[in-house]
One Martini backbone bead per residue (centre of mass of N, CA, C, O) as a GRO file, in nm:
protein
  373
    1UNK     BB    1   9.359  10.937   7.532
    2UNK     BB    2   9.666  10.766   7.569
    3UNK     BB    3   9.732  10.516   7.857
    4UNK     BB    4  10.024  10.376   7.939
    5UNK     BB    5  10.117  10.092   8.194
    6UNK     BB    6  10.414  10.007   8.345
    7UNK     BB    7  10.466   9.670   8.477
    8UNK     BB    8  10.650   9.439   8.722
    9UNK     BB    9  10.523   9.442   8.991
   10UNK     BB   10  10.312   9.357   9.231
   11UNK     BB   11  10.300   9.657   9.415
   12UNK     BB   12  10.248   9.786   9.170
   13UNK     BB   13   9.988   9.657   9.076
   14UNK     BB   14   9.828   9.751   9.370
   15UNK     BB   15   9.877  10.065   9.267
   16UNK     BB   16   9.757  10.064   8.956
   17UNK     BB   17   9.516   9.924   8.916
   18UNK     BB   18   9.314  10.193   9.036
   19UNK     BB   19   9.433  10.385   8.842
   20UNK     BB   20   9.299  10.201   8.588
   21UNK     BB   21   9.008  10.200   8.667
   22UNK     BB   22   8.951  10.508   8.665
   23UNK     BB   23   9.042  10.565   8.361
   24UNK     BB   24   8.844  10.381   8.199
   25UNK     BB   25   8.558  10.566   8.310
   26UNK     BB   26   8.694  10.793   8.095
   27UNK     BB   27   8.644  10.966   7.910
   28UNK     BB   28   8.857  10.943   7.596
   29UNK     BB   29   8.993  10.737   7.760
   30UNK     BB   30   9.289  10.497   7.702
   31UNK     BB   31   9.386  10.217   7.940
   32UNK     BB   32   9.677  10.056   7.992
   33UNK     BB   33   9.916   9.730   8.024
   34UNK     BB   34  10.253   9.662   8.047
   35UNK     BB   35  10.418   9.336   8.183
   36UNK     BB   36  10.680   9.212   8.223
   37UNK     BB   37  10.668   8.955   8.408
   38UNK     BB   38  10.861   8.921   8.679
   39UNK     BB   39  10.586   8.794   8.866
   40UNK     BB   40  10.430   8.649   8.723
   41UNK     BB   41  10.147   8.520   8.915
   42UNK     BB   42  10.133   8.743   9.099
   43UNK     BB   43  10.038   8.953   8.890
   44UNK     BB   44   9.824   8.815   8.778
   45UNK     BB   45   9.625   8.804   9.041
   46UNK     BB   46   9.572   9.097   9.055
   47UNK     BB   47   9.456   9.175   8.765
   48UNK     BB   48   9.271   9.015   8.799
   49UNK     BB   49   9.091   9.121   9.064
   50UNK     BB   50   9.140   9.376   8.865
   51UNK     BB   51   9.008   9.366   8.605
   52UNK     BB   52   9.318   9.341   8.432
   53UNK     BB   53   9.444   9.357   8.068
   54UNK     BB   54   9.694   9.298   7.893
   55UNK     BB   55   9.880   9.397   7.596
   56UNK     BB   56  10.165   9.316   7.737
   57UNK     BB   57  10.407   9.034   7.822
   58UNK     BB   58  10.746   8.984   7.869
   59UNK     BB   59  10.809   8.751   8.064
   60UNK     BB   60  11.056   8.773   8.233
   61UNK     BB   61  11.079   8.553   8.474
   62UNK     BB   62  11.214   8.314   8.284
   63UNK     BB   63  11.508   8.542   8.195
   64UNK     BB   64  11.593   8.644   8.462
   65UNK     BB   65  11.908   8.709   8.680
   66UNK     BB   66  11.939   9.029   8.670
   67UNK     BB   67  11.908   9.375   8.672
   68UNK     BB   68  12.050   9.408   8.385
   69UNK     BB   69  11.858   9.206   8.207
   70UNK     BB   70  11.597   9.324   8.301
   71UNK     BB   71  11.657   9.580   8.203
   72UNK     BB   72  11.746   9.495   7.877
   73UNK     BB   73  11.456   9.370   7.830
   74UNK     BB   74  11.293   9.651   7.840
   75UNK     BB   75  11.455   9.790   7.620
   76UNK     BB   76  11.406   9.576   7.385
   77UNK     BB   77  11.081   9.559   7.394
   78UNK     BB   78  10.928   9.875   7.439
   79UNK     BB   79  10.950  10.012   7.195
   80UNK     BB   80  10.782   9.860   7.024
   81UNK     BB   81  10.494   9.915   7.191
   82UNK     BB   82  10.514  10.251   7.118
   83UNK     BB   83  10.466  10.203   6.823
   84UNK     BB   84  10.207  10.035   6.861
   85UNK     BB   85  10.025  10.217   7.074
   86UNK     BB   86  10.074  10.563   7.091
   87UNK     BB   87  10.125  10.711   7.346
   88UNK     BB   88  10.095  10.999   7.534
   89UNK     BB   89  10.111  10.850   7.834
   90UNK     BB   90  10.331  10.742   8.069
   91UNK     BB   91  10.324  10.482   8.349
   92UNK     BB   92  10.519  10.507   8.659
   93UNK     BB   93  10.656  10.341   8.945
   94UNK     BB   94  10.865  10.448   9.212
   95UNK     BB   95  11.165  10.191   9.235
   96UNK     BB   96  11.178  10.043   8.996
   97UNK     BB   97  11.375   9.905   8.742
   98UNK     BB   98  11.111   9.869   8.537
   99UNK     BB   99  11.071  10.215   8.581
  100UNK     BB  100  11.345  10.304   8.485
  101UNK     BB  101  11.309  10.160   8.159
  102UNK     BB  102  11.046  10.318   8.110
  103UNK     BB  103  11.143  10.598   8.128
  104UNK     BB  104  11.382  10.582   7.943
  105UNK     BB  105  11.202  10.514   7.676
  106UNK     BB  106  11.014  10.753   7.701
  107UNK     BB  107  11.209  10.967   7.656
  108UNK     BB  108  11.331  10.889   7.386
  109UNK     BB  109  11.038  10.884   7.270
  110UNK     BB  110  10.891  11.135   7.336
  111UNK     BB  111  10.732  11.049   7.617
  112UNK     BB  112  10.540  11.117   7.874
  113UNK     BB  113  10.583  11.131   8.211
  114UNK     BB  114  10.449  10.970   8.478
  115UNK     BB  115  10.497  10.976   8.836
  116UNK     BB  116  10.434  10.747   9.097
  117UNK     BB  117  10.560  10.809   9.392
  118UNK     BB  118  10.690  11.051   9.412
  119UNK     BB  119  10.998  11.181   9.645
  120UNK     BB  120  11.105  10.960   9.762
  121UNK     BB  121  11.386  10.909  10.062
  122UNK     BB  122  11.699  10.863  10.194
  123UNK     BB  123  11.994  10.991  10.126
  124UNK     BB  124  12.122  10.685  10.072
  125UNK     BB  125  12.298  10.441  10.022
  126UNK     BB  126  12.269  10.160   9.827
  127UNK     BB  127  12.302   9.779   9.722
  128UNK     BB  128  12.067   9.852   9.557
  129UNK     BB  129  11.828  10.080   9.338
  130UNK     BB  130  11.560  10.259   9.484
  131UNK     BB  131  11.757  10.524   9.520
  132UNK     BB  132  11.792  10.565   9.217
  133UNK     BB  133  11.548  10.497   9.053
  134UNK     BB  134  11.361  10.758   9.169
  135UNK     BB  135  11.579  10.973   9.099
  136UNK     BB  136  11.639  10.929   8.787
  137UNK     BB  137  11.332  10.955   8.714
  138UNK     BB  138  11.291  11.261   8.784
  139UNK     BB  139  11.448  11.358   8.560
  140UNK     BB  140  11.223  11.239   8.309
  141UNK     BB  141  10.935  11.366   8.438
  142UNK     BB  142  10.647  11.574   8.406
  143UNK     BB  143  10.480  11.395   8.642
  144UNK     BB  144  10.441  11.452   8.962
  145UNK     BB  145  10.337  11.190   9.221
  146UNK     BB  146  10.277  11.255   9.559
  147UNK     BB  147  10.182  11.199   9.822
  148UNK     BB  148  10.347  11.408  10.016
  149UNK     BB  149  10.492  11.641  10.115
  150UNK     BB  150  10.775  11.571  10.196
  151UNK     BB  151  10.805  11.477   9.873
  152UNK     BB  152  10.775  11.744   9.767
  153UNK     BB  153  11.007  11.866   9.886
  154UNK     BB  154  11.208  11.642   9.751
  155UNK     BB  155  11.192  11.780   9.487
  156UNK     BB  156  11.222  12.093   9.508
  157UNK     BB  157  11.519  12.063   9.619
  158UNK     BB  158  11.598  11.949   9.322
  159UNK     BB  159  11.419  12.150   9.088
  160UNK     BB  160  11.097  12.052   9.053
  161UNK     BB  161  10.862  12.221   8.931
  162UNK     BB  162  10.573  12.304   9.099
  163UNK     BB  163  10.363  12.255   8.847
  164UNK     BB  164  10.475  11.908   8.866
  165UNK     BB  165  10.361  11.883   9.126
  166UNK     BB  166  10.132  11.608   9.351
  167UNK     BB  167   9.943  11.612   9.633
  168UNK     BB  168   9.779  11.280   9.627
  169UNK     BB  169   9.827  11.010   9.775
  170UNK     BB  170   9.798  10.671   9.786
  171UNK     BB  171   9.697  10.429   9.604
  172UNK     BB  172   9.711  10.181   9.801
  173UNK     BB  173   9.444  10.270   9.938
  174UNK     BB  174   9.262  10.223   9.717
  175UNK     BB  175   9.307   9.906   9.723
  176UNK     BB  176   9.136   9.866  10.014
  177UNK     BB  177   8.860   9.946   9.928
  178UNK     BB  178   8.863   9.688   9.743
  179UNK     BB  179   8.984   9.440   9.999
  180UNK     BB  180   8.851   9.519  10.217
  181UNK     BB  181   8.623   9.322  10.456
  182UNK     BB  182   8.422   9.251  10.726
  183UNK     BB  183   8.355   8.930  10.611
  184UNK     BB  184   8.613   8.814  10.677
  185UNK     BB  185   8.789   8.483  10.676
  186UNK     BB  186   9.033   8.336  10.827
  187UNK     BB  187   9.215   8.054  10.780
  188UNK     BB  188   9.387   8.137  11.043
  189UNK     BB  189   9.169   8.079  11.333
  190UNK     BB  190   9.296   7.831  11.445
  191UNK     BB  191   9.604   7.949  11.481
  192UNK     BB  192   9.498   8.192  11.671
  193UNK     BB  193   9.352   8.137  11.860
  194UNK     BB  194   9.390   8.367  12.166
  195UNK     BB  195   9.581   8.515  12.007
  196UNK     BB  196   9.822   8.744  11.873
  197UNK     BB  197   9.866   8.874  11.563
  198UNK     BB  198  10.150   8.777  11.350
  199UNK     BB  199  10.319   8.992  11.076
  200UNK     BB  200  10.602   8.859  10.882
  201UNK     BB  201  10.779   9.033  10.629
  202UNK     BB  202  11.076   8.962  10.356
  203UNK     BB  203  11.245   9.062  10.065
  204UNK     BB  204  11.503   9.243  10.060
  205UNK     BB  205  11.742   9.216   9.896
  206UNK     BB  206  11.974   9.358  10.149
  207UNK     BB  207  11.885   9.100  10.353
  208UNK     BB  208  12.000   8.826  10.252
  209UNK     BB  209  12.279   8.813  10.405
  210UNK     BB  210  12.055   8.849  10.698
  211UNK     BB  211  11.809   8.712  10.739
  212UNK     BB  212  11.887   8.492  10.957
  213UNK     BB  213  11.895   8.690  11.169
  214UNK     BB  214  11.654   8.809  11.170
  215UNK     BB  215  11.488   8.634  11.229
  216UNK     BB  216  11.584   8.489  11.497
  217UNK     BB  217  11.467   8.762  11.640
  218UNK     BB  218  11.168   8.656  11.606
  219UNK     BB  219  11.236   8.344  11.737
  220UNK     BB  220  11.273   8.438  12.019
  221UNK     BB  221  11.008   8.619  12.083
  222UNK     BB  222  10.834   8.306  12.033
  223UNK     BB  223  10.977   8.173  12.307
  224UNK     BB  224  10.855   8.365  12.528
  225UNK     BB  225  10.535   8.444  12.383
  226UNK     BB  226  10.278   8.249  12.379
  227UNK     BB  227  10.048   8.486  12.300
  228UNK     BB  228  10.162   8.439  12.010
  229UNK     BB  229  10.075   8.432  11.623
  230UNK     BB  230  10.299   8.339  11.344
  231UNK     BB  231  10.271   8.506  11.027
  232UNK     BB  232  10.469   8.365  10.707
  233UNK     BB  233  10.499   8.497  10.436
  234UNK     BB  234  10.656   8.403  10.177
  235UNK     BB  235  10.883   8.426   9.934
  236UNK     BB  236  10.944   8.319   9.588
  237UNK     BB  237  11.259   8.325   9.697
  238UNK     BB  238  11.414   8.108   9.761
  239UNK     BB  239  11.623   8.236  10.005
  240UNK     BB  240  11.380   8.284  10.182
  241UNK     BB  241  11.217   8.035  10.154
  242UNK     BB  242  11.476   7.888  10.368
  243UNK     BB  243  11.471   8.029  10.569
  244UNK     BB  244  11.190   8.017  10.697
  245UNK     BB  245  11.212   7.721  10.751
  246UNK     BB  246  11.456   7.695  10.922
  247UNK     BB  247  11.398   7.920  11.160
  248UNK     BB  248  11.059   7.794  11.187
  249UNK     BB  249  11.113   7.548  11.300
  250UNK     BB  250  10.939   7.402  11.550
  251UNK     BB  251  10.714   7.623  11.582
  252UNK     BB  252  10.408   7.653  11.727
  253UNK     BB  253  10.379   7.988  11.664
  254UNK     BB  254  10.446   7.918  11.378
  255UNK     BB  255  10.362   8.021  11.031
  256UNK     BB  256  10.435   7.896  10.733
  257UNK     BB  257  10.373   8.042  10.412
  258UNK     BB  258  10.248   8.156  10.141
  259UNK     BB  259  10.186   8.333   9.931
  260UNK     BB  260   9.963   8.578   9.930
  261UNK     BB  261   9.686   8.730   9.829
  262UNK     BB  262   9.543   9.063   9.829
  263UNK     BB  263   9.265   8.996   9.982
  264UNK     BB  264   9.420   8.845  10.234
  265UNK     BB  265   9.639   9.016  10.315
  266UNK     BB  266   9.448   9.285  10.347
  267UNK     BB  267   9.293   9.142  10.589
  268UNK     BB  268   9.503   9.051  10.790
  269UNK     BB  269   9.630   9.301  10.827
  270UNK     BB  270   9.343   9.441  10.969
  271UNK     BB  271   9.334   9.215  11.223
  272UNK     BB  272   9.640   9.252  11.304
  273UNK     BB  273   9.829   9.359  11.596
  274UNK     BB  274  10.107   9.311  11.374
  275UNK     BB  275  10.396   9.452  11.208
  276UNK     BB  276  10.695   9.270  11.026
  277UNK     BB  277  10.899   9.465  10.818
  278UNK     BB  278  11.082   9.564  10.468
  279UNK     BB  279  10.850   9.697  10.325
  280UNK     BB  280  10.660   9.947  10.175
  281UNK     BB  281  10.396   9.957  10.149
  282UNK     BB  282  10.296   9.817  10.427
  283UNK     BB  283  10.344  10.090  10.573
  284UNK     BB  284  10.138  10.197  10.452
  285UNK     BB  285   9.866  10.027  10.534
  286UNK     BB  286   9.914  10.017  10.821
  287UNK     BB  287   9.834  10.299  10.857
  288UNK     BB  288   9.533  10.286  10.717
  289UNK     BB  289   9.493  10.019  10.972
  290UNK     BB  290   9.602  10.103  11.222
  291UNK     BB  291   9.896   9.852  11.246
  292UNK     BB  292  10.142   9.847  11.416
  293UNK     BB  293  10.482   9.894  11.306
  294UNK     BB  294  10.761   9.742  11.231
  295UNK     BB  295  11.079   9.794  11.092
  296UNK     BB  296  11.331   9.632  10.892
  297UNK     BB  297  11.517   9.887  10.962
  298UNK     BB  298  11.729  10.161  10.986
  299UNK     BB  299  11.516  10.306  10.756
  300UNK     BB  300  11.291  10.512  10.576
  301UNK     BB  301  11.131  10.665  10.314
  302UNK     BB  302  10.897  10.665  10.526
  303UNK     BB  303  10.876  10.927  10.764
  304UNK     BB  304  10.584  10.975  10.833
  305UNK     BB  305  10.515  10.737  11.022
  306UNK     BB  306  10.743  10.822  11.198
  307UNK     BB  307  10.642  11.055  11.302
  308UNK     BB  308  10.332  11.017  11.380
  309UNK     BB  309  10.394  10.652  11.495
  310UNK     BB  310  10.284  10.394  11.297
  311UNK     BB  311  10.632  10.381  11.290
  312UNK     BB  312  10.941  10.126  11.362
  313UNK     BB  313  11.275  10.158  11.357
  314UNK     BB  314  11.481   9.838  11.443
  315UNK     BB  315  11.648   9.702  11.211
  316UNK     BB  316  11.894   9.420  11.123
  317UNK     BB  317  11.923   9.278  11.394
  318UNK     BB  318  11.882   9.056  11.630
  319UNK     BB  319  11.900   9.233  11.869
  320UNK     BB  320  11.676   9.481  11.764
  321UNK     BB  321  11.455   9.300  11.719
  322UNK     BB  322  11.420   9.162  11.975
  323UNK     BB  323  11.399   9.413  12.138
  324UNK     BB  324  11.140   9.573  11.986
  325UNK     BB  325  10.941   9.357  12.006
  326UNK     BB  326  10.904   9.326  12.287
  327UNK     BB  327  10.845   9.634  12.366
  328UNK     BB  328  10.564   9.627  12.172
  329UNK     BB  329  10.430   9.392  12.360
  330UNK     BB  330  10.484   9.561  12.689
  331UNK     BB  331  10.431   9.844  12.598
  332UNK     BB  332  10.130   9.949  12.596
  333UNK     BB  333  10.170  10.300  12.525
  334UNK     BB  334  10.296  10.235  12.248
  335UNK     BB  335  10.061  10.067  12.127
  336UNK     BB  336   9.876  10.290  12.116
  337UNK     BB  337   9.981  10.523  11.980
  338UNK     BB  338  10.050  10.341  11.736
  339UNK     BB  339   9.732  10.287  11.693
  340UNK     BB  340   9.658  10.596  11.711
  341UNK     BB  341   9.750  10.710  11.456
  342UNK     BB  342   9.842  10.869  11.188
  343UNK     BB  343   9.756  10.917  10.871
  344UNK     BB  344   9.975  11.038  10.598
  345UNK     BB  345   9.847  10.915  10.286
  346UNK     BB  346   9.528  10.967  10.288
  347UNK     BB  347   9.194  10.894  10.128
  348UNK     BB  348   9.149  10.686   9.915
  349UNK     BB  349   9.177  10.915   9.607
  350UNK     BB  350   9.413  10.901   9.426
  351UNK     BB  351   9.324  10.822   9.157
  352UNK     BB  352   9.100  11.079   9.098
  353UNK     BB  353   9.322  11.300   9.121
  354UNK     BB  354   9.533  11.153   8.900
  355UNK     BB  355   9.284  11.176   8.644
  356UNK     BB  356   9.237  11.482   8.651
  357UNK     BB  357   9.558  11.565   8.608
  358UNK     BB  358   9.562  11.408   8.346
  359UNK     BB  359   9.338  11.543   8.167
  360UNK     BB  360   9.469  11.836   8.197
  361UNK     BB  361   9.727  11.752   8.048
  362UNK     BB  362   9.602  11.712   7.795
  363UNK     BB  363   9.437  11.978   7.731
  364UNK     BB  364   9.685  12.162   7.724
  365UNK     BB  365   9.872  11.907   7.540
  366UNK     BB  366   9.742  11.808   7.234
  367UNK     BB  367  10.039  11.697   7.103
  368UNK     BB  368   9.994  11.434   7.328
  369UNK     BB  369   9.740  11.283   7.226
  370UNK     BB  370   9.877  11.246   6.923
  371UNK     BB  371  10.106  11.089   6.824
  372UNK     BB  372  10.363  11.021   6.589
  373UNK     BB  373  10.470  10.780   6.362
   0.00000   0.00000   0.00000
């Protein structure tokens, strides 16, 4: 059984890279990473990270501006690789355009696709492309693995057969198990020390141009706030980097900082009060690591997190977001809440569970095992 894992984004590769280290373990089984290249270092850092080197990287990072460009230097690059890799089953994750781009070579190519974190929704319209995305992978996959029930119950409504949806938890978790370590000591210990740690990360392309505007109600409770201390990883989106210079400078319990590892990322984010996102993993981490968070949008596709109480969408106006960071700072019976919360996404061995489920279905249909030249 030869399975291919389609990787765009950083956040994808720390989901897919613990279940193809789960797959690599399983005999029979020969799994590989083909890297579009999109996040240039960022993705490398993971890869190494996870000791997995793929088996070829389309480099996109240096020669797309535009998600036109990026899907279509996809679909003219994967076609050659699943030719000569000759895979049984590909893998893509999420609501990347990537993964949608991956998904339909693979359909065009009668290679079956299985979707991992499939069924999420928020049924409404986006101007980027998250949820057309999701939507349209799952119109051509085999196998959707959804993290939560409530993600199989909208597949079910969309008209998904019971038998190809499976409720495995988010393999993100599988990745905290391999990068939270009790023995970490963070580099910004000397910065926060005394003070109640905020993480606060911003990237999504539909943000952009309102992101000083959030930022802005961020740096308000910062100046009322005398004993937080806000760390604040810049995405390497020149955008976000701007702004966040802008916003937080001269603020002397703000720092911006570079993109992190990722095995400081989530040692930080597991020592830190709280964090401020509009992130979708860290939504799912954080709740895994009982951390209350603030969702930065209007609403969010994770609405487990929401019903649970991990997750409090505070929205995306100066003013709601500096209302929303205020309200769980003073509100001592809130935070409490939020940090004892149910985590609704798993029990980190989605990877484990997906790969018995990919093995089975391998031996189910062995016309998919050796694929024709």
């Amino acid at each position: 059984m030869k399975i291919l894992a389609v990787i765009g984004t950083r956040p994808e590769a720390i989901k897919m890279c613990p279940l193809i280290r789960e797959l690599k373990k399983r005999e029979g089984v020969c799994a590989e990473i083909c890297a579009t290249g999109q996040h240039g270092r960022l993705f490398d850092e993971v890869a190494e990270l996870f000791d997995i080197h793929p088996v070829c990287n389309f480099d996109l990072m240096s020669s797309v501006n535009s998600q036109e460009e990026l899907v279509g230097g996809i679909l003219a690059r994967l076609p050659a690789v699943l030719e000569s890799e000759k895979p049984s089953l590909l893998l893509v994750h999420g609501d990347t355009s990537s993964a949608l781009a991956a998904a339909l070579c693979g359909f065009w190519e009668k290679i079956p696709v299985a979707h991992i974190e499939a069924g999420l929704r928020t049924y409404k319209p986006l101007p980027f492309p998250e949820e057309f995305n999701r939507r349209a992978i799952s119109l051509v996959a085999s196998l959707h693995f959804a993290p939560t029930e409530s993600a199989r119950d909208n597949l079910l409504r969309e008209g998904v057969e019971p038998e190809r949806i499976f409720v495995t938890g988010n393999t993100g978790l599988d990745a905290l198990k391999y990068t939270v370590t009790k023995t970490w000591h963070s580099p910004f210990a000397a910065f926060t020390e005394g003070k109640k740690t905020v993480l606060v990360t911003a990237h999504r392309r539909e943000s952009h141009d309102i992101l000083q505007d959030m930022m802005a109600g961020i740096a308000d409770v910062s100046q009322i706030r005398h004993d937080i201390a806000l760390l604040v990883p810049a995405h390497p989106n020149p955008v976000v980097q701007e702004t966040m210079r802008k916003i937080f400078a001269d603020l002397p319990n703000v720092k911006v900082i570079p993109a992190l590892d990722v095995a400081t990322f989530h040692n930080l984010l597991a020592t830190s009060f709280c964090v401020l996102t509009d992130s979708g993993g860290i939504q799912e981490e954080a709740a895994a690591l009982h951390i209350p968070t603030l969702v930065l949008r209007d609403e969010t596709e994770r609405p487990e997190g929401v019903a649970t109480g991990s997750l409090l969408p505070i929205g995306r106006t100066r003013e709601s977001i500096r209302e929303g960071f205020l309200n769980l700072l003073c509100d001592e019976a809130l935070y409490r809440r939020m940090k004892n919360a149910q985590n609704p996404y798993g029990d980190g061995d989605a990877s484990k569970k997906i790969a018995d489920i990919l093995i089975s279905f391998s031996s189910a249909n062995p016309q998919n095992s050796s694929p024709s030249p």
